[in-house]
C-alpha positions in Angstrom: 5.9 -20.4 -0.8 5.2 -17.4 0.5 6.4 -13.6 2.1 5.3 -11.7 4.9 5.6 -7.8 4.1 5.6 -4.9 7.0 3.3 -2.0 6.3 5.4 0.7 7.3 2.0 3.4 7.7 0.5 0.3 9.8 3.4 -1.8 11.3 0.6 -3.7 13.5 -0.6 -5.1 9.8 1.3 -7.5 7.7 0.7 -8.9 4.2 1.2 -12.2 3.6 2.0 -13.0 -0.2 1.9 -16.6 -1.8 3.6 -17.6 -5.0 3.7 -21.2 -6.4 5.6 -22.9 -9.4 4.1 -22.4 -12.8 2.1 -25.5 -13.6 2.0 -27.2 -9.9 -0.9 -28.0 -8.7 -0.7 -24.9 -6.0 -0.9 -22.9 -9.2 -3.8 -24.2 -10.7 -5.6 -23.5 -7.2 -4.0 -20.1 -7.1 -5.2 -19.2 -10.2 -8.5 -20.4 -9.2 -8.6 -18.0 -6.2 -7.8 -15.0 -8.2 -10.5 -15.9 -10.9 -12.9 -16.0 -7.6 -12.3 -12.6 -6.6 -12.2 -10.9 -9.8 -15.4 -12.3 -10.6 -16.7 -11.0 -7.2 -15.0 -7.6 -7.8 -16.5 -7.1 -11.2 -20.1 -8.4 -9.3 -19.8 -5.9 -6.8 -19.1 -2.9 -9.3 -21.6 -3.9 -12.0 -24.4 -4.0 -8.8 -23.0 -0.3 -7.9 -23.1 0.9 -10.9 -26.2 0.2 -12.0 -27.5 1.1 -8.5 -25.8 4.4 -9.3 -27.9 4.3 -12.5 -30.9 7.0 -12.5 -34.5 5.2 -12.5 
């Protein structure tokens, strides 16, 4: 399932938003997805950090 959202500062953009039933398999892979990007977030904020860092 999913919506489609109009942003009203862009209206040539829309967002697209999935949901799925607790437990389904959609879920699960769902789930999966948002582990994936929180993991590549948290990379990508560690590696600036540090490259922040002084030597």
């Amino acid at each position: 399932m999913y919506d489609t959202l109009q942003i009203a500062a862009a209206p040539w953009l829309t967002m697209l938003v999935y949901t799925a039933q607790p437990g389904s398999p959609s879920h699960d892979a769902l789930q999966l997805l948002a582990s994936w990007a929180a993991a590549q977030d948290s990379d990508e904020r560690l590696a600036k950090h540090a490259a922040d860092e002084p030597a």
